[in-house]
C-alpha positions in Angstrom: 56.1 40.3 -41.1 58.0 38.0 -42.9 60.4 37.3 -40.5 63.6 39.3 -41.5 64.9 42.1 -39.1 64.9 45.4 -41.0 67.6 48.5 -40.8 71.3 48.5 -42.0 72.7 44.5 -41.6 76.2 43.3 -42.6 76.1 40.5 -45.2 77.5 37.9 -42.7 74.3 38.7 -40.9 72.4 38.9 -44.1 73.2 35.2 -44.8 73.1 33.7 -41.2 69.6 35.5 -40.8 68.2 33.9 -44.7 69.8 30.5 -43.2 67.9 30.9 -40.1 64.7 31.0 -42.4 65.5 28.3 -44.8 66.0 26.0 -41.8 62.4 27.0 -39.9 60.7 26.5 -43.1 62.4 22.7 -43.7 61.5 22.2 -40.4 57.9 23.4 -40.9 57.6 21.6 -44.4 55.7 18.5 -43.0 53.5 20.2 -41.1 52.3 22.1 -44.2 52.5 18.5 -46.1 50.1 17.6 -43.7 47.4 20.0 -43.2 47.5 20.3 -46.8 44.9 17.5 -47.2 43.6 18.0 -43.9 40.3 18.3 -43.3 38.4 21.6 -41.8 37.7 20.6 -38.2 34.4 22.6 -37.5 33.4 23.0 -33.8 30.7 24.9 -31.9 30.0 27.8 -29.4 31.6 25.4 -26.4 34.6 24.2 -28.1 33.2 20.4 -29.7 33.7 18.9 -32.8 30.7 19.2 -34.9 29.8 16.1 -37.3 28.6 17.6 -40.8 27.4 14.7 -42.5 25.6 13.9 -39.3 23.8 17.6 -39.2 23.5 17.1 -42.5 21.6 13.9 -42.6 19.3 14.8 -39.5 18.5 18.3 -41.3 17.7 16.2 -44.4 15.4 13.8 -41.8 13.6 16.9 -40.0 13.3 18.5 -43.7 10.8 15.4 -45.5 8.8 15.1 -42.0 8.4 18.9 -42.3 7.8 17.9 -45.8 5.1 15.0 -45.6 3.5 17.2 -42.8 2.5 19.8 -45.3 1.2 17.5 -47.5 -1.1 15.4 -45.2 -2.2 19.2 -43.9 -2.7 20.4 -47.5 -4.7 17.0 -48.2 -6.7 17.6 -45.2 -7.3 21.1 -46.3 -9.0 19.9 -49.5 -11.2 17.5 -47.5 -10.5 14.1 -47.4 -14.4 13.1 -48.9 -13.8 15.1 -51.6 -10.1 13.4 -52.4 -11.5 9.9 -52.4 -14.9 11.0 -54.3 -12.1 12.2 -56.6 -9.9 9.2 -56.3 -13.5 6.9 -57.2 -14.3 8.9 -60.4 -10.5 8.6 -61.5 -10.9 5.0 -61.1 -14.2 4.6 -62.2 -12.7 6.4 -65.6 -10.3 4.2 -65.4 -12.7 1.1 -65.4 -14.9 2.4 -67.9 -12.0 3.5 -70.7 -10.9 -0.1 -70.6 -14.3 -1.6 -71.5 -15.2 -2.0 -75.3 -16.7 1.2 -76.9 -20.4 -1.1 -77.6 -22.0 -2.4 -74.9 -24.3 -5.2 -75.2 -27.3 -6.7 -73.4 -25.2 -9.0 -70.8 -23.1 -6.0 -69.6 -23.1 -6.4 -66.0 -21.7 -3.0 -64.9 -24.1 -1.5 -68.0 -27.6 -3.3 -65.8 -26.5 -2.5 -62.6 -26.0 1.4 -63.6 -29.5 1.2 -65.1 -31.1 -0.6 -61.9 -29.8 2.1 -59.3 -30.9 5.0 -61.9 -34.1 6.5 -60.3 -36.7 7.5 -62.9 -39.4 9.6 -62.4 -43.2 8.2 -61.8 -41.4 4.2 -61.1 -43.5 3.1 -58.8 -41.5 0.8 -57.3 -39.2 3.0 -56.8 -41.4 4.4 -53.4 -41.2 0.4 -52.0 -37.1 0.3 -52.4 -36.3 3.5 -50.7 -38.8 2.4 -47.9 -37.1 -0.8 -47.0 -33.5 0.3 -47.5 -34.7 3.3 -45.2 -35.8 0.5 -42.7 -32.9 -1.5 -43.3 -30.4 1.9 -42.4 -32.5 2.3 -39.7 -32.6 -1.1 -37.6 -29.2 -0.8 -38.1 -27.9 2.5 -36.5 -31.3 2.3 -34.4 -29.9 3.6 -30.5 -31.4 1.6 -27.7 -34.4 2.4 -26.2 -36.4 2.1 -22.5 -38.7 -0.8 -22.4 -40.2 -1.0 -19.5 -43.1 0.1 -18.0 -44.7 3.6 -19.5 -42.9 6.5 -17.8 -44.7 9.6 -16.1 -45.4 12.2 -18.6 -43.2 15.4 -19.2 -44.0 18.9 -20.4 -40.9 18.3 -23.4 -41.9 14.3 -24.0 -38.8 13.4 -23.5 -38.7 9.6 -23.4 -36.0 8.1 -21.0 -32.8 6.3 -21.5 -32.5 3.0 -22.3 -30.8 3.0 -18.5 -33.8 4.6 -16.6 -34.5 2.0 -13.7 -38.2 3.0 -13.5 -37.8 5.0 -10.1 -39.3 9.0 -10.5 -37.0 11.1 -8.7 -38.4 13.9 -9.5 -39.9 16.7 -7.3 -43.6 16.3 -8.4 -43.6 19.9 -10.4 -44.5 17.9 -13.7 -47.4 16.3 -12.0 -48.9 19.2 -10.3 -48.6 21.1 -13.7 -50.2 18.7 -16.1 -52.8 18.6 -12.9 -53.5 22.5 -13.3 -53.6 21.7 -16.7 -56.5 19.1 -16.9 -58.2 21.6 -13.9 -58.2 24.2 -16.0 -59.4 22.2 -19.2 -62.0 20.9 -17.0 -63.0 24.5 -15.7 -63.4 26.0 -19.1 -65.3 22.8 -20.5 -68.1 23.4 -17.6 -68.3 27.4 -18.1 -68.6 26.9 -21.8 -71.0 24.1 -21.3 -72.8 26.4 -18.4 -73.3 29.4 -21.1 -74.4 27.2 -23.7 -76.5 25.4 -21.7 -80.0 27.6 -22.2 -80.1 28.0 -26.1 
């Protein structure tokens, strides 16, 4: 292995062979020199050159995406209502360690607290929820058919604010609020036909 023959040599032989050596290894002296400081060339499965800090960086990239994923998912997992209710009462703590321990008569934030407070038996209390009901409600009210009254329906269902006016239907509602009233009728004049004599 290291390059010497083996077995019974002369010394003439012994020498020219060590010679031999000394010279392959001068001659192979720079090319250890060299790949002394070399860097490790990495490739993969097809034979290219693989950049490191490139893998390394992208890796580090795909890693805090991965990272900020979780997080938004664990957020979402707590309910995002819940996290800002908690983020209001941290800041309303906030708020409220900052203000002087005594609070006097022109506090603003101390009146306005005291004004939204429902107490039991106000009786004005009754009037303000009725108009901000109102209020909510003209505001989110959906629109609504205004025309002309539409024909009746077993469910009184009202139309769309869309409905044209036209009944397309088949008549079946009409003929059975008809056998309705008939019937209504019929039973009115047999109880009013046994009652009749007393």
């Amino acid at each position: 292995f290291s390059g010497v023959r083996g077995g019974l040599m002369s010394a003439d032989m012994l020498r020219r062979e060590q010679e031999e050596l000394r010279r392959h290894e001068r001659s192979n002296k720079h090319l250890a020199e060299e790949s002394r400081f070399a860097e490790t060339v990495f490739r993969d499965k097809s034979g290219r050159k693989r950049d490191l800090a490139q893998e390394r960086l992208e890796q580090r990239r795909r890693a805090e995406a991965q990272a900020e994923r979780d997080e938004q998912y664990a957020r979402w997992g707590k309910g995002l209502a819940q996290g800002r209710q908690q983020e209001q009462n941290v800041e309303d703590a906030v708020k409220e360690m900052q203000k002087p321990l005594a609070r006097y008569i022109d506090d603003q934030d101390l009146d306005r607290m005291l004004r939204e407070q429902e107490r039991e038996g106000d009786p004005m209390a009754e009037f303000i929820k009725k108009r901000k009901a109102k209020e909510s409600k003209e505001k989110k009210e959906k629109p609504r058919y205004k025309g002309p009254a539409p024909p009746l329906n077993r469910f009184n269902i009202w139309p769309g604010h869309r409905w044209d006016g036209v009944d397309r239907s088949n008549g079946f509602e009409q003929q059975r609020f008809a056998r309705m009233a008939n019937k209504k009728a019929v039973q009115e004049l047999a109880y009013k036909w046994s009652v009749e004599d007393m």
